[in-house]
N, CA, C and O atoms as a printed pandas DataFrame, in Angstrom:
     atom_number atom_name residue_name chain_id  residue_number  x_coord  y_coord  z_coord
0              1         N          UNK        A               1   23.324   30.128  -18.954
1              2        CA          UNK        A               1   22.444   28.993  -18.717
2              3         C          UNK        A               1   23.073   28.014  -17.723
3              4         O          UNK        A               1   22.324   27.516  -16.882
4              5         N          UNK        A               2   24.232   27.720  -17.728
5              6        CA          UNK        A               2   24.725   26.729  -17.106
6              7         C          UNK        A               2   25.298   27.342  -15.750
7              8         O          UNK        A               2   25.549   26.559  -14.833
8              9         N          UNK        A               3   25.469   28.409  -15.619
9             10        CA          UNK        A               3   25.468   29.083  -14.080
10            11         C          UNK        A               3   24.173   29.156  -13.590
11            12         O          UNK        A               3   24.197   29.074  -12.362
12            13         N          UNK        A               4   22.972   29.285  -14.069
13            14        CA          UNK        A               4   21.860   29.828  -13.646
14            15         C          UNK        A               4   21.545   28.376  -13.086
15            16         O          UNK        A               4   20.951   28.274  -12.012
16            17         N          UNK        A               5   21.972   27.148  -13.864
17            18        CA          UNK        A               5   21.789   25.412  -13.813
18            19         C          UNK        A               5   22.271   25.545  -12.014
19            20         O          UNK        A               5   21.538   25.426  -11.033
20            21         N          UNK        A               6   23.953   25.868  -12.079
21            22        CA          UNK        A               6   24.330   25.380  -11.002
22            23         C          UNK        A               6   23.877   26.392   -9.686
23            24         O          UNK        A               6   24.422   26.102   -8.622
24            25         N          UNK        A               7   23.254   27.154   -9.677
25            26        CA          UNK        A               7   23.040   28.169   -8.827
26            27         C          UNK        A               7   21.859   27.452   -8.400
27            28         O          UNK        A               7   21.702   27.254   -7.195
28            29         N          UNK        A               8   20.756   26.917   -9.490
29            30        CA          UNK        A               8   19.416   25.928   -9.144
30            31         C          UNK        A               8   19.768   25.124   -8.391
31            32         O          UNK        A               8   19.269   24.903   -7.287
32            33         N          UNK        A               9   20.733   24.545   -8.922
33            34        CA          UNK        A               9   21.116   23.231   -8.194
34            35         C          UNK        A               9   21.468   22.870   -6.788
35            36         O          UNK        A               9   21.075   22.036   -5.972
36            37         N          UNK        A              10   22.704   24.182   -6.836
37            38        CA          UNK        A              10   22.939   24.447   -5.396
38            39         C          UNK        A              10   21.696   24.719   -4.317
39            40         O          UNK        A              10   21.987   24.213   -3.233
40            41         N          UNK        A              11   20.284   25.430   -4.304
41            42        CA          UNK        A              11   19.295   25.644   -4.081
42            43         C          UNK        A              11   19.273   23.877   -3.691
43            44         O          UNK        A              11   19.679   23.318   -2.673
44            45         N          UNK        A              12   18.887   23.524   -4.442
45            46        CA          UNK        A              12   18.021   22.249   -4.657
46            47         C          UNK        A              12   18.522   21.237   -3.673
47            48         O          UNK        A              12   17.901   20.302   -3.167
48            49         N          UNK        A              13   19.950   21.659   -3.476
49            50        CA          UNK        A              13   20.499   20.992   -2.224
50            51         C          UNK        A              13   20.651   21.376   -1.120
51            52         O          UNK        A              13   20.372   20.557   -0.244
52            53         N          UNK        A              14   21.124   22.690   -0.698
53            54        CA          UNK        A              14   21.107   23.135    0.255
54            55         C          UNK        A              14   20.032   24.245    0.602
55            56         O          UNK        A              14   19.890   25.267   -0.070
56            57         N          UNK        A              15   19.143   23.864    1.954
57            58        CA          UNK        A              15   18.285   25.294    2.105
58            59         C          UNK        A              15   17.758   24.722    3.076
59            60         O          UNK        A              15   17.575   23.521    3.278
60            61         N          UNK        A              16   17.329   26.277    4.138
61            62        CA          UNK        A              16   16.693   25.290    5.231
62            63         C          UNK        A              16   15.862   24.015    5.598
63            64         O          UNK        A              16   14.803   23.591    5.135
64            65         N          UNK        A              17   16.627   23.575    6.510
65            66        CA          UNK        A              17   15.996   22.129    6.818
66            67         C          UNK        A              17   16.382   20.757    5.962
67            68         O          UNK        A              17   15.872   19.639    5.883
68            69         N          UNK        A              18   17.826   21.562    5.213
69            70        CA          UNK        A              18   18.442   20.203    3.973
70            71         C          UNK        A              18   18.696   18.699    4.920
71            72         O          UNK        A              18   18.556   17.543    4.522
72            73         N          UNK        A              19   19.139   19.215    6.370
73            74        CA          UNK        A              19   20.171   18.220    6.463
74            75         C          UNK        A              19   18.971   17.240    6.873
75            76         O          UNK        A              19   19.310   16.095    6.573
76            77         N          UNK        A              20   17.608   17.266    7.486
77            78        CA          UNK        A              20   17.013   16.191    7.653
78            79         C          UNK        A              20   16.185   15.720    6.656
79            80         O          UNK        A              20   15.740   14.579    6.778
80            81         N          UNK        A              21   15.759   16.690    5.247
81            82        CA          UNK        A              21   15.349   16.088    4.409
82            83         C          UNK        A              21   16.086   14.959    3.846
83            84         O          UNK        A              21   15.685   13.938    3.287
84            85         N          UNK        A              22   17.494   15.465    4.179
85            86        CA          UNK        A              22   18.063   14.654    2.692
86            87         C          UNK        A              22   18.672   13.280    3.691
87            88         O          UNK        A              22   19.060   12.316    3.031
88            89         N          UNK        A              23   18.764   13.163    5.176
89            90        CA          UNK        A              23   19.040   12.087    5.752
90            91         C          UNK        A              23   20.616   11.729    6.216
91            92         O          UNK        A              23   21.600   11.617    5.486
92            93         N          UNK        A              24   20.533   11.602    7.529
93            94        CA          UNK        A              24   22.102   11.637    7.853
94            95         C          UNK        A              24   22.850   10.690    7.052
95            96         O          UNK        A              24   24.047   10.869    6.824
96            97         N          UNK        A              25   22.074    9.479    6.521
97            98        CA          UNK        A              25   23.350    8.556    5.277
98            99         C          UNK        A              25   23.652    9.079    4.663
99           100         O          UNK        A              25   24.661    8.695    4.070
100          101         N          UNK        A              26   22.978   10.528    4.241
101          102        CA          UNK        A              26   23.143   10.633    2.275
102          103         C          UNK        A              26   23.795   11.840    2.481
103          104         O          UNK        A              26   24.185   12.385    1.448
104          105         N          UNK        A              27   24.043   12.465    3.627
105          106        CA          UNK        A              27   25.142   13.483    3.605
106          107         C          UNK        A              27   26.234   13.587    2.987
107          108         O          UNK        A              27   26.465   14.384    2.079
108          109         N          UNK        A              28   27.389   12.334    3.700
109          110        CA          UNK        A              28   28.161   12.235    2.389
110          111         C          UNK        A              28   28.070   12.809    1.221
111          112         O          UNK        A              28   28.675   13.773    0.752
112          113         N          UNK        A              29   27.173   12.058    0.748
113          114        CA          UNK        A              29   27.006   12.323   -1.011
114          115         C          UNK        A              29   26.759   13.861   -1.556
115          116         O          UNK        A              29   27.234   14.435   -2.536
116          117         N          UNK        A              30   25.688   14.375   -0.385
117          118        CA          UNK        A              30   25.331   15.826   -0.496
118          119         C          UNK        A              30   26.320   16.355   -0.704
119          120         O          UNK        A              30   26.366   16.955   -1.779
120          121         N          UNK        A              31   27.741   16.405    0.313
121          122        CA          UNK        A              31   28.666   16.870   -0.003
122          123         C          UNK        A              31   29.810   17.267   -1.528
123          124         O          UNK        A              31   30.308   18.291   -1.998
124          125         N          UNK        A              32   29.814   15.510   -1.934
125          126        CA          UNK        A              32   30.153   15.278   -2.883
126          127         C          UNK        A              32   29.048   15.939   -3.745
127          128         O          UNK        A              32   29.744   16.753   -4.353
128          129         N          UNK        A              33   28.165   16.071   -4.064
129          130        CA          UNK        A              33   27.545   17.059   -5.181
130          131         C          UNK        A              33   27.734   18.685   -4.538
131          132         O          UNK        A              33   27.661   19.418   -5.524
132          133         N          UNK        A              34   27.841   19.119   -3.903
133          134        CA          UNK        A              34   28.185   20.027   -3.670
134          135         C          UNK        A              34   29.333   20.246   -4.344
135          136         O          UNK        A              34   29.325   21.245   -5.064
136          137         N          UNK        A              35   30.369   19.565   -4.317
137          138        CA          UNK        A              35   31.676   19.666   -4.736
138          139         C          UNK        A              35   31.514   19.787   -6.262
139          140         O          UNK        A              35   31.778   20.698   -7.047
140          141         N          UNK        A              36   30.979   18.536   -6.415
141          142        CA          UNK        A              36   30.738   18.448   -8.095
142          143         C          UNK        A              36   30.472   19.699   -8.866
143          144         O          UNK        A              36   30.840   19.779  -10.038
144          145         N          UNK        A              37   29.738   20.858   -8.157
145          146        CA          UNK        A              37   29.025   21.840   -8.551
146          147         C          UNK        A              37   30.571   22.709   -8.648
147          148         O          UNK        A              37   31.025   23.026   -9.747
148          149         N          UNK        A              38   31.157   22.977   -7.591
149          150        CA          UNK        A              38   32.826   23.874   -7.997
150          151         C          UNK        A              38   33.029   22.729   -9.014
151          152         O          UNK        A              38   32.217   23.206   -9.807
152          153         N          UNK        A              39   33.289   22.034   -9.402
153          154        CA          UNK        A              39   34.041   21.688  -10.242
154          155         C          UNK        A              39   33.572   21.346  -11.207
155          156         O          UNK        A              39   34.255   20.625  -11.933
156          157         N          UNK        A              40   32.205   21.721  -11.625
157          158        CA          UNK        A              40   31.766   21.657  -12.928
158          159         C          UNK        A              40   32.297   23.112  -13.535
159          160         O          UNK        A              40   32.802   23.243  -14.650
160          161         N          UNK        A              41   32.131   23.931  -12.795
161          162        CA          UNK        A              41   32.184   25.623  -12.802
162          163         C          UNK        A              41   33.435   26.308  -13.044
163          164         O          UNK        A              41   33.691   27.420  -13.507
164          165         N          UNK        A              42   34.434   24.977  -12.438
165          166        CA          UNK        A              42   35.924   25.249  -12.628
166          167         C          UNK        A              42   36.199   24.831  -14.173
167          168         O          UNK        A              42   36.856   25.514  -14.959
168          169         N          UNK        A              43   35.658   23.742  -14.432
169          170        CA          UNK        A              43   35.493   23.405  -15.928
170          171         C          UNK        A              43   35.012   23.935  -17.106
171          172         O          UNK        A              43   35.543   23.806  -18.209
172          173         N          UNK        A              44   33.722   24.696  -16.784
173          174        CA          UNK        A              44   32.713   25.341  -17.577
174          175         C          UNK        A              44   33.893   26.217  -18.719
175          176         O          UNK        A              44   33.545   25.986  -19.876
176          177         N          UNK        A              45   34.668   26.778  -18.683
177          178        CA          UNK        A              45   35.104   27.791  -18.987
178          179         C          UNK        A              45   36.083   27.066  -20.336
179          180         O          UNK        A              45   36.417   27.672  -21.355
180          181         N          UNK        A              46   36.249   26.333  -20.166
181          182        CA          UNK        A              46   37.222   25.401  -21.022
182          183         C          UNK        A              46   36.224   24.759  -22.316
183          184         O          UNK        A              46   36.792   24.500  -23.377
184          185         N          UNK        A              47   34.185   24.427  -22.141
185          186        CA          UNK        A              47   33.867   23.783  -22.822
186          187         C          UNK        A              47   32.528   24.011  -22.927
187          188         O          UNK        A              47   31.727   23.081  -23.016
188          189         N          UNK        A              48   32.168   25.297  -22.926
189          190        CA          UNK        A              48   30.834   25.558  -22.281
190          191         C          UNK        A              48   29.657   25.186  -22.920
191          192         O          UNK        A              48   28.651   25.287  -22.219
192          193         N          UNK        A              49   29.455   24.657  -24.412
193          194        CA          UNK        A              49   28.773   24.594  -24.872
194          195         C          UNK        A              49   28.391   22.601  -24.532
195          196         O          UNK        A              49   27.273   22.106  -24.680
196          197         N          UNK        A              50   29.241   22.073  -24.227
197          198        CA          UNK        A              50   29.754   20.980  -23.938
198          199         C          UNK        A              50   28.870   20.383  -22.602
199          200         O          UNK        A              50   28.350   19.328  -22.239
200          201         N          UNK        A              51   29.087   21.996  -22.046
201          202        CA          UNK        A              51   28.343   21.684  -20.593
202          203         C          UNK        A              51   26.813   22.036  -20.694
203          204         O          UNK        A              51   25.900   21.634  -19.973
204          205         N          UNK        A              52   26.752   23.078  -22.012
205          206        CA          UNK        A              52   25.048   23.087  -21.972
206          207         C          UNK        A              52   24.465   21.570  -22.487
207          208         O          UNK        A              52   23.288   21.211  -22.458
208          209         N          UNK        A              53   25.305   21.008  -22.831
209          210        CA          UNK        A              53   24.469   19.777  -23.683
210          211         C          UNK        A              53   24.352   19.055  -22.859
211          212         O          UNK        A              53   23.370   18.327  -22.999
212          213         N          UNK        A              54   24.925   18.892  -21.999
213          214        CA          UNK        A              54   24.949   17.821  -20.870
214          215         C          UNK        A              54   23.745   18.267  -19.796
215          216         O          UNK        A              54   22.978   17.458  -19.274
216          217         N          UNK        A              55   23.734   19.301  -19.632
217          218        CA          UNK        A              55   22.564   20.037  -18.749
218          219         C          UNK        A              55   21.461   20.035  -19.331
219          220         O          UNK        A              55   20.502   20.080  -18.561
220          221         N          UNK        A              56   21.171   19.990  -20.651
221          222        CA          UNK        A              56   19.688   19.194  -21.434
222          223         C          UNK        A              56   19.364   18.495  -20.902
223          224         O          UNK        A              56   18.468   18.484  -20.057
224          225         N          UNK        A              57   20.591   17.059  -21.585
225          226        CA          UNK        A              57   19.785   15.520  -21.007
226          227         C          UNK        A              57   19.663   15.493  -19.317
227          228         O          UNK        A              57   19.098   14.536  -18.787
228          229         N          UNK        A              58   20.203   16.558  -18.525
229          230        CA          UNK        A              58   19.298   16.786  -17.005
230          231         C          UNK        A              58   18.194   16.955  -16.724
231          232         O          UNK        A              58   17.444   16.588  -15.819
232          233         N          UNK        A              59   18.107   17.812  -17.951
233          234        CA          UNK        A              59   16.837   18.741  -17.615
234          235         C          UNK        A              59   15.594   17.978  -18.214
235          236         O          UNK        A              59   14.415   18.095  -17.880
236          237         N          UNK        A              60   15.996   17.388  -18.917
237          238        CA          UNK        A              60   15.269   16.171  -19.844
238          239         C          UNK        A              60   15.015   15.193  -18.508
239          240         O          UNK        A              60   13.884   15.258  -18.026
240          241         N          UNK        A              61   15.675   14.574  -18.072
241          242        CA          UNK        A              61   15.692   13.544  -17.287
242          243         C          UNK        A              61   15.061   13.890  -16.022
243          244         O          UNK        A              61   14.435   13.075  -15.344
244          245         N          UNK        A              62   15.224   15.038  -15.735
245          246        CA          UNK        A              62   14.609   15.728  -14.624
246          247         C          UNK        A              62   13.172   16.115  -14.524
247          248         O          UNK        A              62   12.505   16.119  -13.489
248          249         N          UNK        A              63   12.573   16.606  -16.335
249          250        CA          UNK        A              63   11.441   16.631  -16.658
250          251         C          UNK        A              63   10.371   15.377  -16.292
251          252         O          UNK        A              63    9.244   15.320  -15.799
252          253         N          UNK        A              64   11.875   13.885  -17.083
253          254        CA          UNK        A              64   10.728   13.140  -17.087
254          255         C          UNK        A              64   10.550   12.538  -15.268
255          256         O          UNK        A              64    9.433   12.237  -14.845
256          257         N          UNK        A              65   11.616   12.457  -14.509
257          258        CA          UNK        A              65   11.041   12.314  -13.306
258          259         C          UNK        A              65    9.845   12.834  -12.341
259          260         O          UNK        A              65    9.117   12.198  -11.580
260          261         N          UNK        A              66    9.911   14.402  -12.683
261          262        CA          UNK        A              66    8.986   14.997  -12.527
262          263         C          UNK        A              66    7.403   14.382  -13.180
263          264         O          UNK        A              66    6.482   14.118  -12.408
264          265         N          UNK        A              67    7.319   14.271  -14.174
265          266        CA          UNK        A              67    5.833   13.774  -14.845
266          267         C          UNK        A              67    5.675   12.187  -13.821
267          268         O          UNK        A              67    4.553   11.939  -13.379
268          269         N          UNK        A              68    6.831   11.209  -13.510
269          270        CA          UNK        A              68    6.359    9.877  -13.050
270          271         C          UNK        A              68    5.927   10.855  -10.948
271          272         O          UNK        A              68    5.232   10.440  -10.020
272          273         N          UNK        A              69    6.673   12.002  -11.078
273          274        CA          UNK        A              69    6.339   11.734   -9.335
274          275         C          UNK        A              69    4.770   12.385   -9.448
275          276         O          UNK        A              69    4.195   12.621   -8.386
276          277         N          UNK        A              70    3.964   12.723  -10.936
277          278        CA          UNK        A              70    2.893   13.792  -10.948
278          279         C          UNK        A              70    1.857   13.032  -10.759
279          280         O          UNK        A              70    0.795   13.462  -10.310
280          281         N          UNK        A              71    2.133   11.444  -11.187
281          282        CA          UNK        A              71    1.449   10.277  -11.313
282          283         C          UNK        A              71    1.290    9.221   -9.623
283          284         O          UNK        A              71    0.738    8.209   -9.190
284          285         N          UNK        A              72    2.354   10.517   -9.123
285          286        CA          UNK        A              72    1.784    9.524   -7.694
286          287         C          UNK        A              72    0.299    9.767   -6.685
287          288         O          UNK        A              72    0.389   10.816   -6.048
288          289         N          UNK        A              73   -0.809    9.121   -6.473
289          290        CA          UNK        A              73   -1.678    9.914   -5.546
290          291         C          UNK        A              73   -1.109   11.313   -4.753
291          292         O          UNK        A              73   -0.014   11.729   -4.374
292          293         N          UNK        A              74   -2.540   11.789   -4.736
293          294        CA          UNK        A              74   -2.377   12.869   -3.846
294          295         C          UNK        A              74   -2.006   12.015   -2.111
295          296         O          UNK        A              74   -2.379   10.885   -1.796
296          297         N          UNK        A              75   -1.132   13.052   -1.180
297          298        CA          UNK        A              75   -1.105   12.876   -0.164
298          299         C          UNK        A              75   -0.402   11.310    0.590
299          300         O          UNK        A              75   -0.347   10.791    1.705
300          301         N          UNK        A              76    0.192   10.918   -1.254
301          302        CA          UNK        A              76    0.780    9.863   -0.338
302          303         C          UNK        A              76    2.395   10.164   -0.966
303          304         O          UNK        A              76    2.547   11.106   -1.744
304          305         N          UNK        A              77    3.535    9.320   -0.579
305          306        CA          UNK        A              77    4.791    9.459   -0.574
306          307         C          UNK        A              77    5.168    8.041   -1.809
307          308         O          UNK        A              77    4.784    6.871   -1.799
308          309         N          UNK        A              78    6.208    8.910   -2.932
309          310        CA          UNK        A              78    6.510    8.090   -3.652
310          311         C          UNK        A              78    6.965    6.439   -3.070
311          312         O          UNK        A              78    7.017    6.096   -1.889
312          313         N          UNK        A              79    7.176    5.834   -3.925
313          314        CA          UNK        A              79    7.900    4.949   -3.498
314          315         C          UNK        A              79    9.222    4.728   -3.460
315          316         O          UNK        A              79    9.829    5.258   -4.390
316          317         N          UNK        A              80   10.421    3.609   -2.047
317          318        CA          UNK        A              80   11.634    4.004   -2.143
318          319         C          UNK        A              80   12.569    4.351   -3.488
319          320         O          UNK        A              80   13.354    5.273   -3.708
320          321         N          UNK        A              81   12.045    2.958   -4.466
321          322        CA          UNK        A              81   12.490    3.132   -5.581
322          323         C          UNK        A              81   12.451    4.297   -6.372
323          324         O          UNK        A              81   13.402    4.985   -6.744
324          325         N          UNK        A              82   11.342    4.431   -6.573
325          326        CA          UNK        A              82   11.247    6.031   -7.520
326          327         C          UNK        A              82   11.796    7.671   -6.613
327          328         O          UNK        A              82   11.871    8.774   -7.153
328          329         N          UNK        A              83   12.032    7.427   -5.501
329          330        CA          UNK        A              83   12.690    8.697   -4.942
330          331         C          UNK        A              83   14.254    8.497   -4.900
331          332         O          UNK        A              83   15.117    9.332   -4.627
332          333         N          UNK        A              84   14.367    7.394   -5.184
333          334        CA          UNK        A              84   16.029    6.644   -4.896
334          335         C          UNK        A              84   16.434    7.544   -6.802
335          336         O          UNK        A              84   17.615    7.887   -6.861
336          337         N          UNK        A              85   15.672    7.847   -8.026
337          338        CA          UNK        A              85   15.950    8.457   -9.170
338          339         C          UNK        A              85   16.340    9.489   -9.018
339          340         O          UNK        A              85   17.170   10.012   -9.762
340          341         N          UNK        A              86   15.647   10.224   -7.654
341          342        CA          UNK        A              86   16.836   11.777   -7.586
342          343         C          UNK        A              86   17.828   11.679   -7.337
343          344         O          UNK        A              86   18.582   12.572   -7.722
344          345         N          UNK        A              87   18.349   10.619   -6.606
345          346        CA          UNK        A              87   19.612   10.478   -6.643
346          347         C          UNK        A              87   20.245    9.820   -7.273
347          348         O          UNK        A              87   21.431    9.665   -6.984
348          349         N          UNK        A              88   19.667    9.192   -8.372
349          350        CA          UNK        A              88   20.237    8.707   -9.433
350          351         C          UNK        A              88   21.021    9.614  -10.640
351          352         O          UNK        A              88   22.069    9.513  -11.279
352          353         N          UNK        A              89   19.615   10.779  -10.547
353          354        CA          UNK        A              89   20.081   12.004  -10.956
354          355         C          UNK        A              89   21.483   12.705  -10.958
355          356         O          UNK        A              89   22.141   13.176  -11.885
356          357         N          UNK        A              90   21.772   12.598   -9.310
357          358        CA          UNK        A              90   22.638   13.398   -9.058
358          359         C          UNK        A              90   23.843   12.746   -8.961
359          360         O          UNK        A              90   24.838   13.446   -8.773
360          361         N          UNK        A              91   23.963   11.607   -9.046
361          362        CA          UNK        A              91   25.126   10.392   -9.926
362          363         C          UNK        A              91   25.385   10.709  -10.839
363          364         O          UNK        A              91   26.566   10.959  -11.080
364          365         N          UNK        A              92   24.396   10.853  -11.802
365          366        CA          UNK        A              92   24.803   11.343  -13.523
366          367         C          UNK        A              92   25.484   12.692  -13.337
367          368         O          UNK        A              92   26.678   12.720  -13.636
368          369         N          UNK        A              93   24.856   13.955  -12.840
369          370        CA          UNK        A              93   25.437   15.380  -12.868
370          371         C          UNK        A              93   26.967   14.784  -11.865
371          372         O          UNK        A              93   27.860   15.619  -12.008
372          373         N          UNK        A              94   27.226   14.104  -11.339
373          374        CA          UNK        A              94   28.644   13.908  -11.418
374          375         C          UNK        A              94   29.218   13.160  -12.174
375          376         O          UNK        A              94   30.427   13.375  -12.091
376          377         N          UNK        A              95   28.961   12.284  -12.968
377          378        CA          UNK        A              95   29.423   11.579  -14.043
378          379         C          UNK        A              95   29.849   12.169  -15.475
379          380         O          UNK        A              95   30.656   11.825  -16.338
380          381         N          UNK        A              96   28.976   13.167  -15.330
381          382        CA          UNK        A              96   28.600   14.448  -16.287
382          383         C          UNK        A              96   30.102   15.435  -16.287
383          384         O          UNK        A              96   31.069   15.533  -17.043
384          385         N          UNK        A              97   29.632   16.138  -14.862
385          386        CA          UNK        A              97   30.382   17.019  -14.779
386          387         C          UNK        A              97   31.773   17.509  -13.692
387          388         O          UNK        A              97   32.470   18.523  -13.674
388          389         N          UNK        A              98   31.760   16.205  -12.813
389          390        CA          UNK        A              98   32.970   16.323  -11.867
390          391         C          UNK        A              98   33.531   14.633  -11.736
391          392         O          UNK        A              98   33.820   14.058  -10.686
392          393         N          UNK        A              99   33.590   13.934  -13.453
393          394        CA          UNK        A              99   34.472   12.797  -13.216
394          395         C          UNK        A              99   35.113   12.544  -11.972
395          396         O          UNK        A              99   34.693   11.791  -11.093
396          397         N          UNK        A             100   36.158   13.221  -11.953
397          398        CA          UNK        A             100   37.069   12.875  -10.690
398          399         C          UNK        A             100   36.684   12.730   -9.258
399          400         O          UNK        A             100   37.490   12.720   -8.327
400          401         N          UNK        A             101   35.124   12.594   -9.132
401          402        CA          UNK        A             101   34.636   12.792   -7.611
402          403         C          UNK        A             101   34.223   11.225   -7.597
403          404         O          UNK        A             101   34.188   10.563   -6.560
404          405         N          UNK        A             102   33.955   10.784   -8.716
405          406        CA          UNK        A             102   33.735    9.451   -8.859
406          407         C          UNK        A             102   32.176    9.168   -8.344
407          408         O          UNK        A             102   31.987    9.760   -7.281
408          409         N          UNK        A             103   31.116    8.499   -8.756
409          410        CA          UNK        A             103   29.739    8.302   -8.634
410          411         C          UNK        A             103   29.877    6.877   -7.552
411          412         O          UNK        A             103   30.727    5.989   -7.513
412          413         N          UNK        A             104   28.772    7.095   -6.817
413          414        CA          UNK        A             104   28.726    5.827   -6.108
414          415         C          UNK        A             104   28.535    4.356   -6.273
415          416         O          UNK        A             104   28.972    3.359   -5.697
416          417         N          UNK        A             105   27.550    4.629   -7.481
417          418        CA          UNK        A             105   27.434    3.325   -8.198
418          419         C          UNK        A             105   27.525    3.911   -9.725
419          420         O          UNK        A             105   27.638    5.091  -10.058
420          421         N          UNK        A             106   27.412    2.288  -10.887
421          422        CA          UNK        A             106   27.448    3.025  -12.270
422          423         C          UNK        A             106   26.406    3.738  -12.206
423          424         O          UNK        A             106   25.647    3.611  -11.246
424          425         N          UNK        A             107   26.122    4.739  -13.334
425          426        CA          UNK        A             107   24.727    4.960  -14.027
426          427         C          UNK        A             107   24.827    5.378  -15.031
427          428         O          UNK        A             107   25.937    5.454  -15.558
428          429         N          UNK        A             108   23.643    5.818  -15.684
429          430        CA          UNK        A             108   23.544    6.583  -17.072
430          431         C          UNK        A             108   22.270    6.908  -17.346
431          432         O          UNK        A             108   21.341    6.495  -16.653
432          433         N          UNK        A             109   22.049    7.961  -18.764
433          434        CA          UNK        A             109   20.907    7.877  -18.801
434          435         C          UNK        A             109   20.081    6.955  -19.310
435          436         O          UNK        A             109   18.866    7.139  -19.228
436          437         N          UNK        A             110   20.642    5.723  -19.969
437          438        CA          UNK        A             110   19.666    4.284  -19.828
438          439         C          UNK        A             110   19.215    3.958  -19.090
439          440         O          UNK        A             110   18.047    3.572  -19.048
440          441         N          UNK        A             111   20.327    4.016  -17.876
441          442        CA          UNK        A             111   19.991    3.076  -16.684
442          443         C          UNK        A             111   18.465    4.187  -15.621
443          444         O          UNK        A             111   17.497    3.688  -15.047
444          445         N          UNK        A             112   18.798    5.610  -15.714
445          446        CA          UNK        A             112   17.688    6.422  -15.190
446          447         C          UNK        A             112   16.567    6.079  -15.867
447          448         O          UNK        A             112   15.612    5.741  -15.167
448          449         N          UNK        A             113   16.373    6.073  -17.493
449          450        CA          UNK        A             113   15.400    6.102  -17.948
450          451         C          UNK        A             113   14.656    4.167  -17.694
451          452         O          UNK        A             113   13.445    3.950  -17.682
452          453         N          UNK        A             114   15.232    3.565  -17.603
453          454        CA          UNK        A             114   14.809    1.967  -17.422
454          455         C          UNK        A             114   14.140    2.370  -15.776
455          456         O          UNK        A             114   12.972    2.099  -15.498
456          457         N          UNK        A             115   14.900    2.912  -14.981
457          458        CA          UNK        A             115   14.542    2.647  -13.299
458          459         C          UNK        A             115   13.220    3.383  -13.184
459          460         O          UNK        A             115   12.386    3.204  -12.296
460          461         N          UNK        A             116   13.097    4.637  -14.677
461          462        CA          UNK        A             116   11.390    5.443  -14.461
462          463         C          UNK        A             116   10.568    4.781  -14.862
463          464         O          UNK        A             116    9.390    4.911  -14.531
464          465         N          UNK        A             117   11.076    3.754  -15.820
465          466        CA          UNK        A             117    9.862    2.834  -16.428
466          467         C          UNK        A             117    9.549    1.635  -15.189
467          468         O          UNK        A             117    8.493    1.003  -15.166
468          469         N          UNK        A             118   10.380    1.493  -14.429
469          470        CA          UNK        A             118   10.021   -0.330  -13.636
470          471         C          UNK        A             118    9.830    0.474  -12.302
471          472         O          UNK        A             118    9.736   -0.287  -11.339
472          473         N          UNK        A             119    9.749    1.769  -11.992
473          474        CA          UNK        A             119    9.224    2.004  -10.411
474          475         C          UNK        A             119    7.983    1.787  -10.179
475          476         O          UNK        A             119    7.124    1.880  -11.055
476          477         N          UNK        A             120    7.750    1.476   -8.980
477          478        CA          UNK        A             120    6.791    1.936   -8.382
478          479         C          UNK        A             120    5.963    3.204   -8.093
479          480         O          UNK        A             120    6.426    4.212   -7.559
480          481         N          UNK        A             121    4.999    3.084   -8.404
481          482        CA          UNK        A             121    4.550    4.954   -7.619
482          483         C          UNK        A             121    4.391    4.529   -6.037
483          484         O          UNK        A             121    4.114    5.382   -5.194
C-alpha cells in the first residue's frame, strides 16, 4: 500500500508538462517532495504500519480536498487559496514522512482541515 502511495505520488508530481503546471517558484519545493518520497521509502522498512497510518489521514485529507474542488463551478479555476491546500498537502507528507527536509511553513491536519472550511471556491 504504501509503495503503491509513493509511486502515485511520484506520478502526481512529475509527468509531462510538470514543470509549468506546477510554476517556476514552486520548483524548489517539487524537488523537496520528490526527495521526501526516497526518504519516506528509506524509512518505510523500519515502521511500516506506522507509515500506512499516516497515508490514511492523506488520503483522508486528500479525499476531503477533492469533494471542496467538486464544489467549484464548471469551467472556472479554484481559488488561490483553495489550490494553495495541495500544497499544504504536500507540507504534511513531509512532516509526515521526511522530517529532516523540514516543511516550509508549520502545518497539520487542523490547520488543512480549518484552510478547507474558510476557502474560497
Amino acid at each position: 500500500e504504501s509503495l503503491a502511495d509513493a509511486r502515485a505520488h511520484l506520478d502526481s508530481l512529475v509527468y509531462d508538462g510538470f514543470v509549468t503546471a506546477t510554476g517556476y517558484d514552486r520548483l524548489p519545493d517539487l524537488v523537496r517532495y520528490v526527495r521526501g518520497i526516497g526518504r519516506r521509502l528509506e524509512k518505510l522498512p523500519g515502521d511500516p504500519a506506522r507509515d500506512v497510518e499516516r497515508l490514511r489521514e492523506i488520503a483522508w485529507l486528500r479525499d476531503e480536498y477533492r469533494a471542496v474542488l467538486d464544489e467549484v463551478p464548471p469551467r472556472s479555476e479554484p481559488s488561490p487559496e483553495l489550490a494553495e491546500i495541495r500544497w499544504m498537502i504536500e507540507e504534511l507528507r513531509i512532516s509526515f514522512f521526511a522530517q529532516t527536509l523540514k516543511t516550509a511553513y508549520p502545518v497539520s491536519v487542523k490547520r488543512i482541515v480549518k484552510a478547507l472550511d474558510k476557502a474560497p471556491l
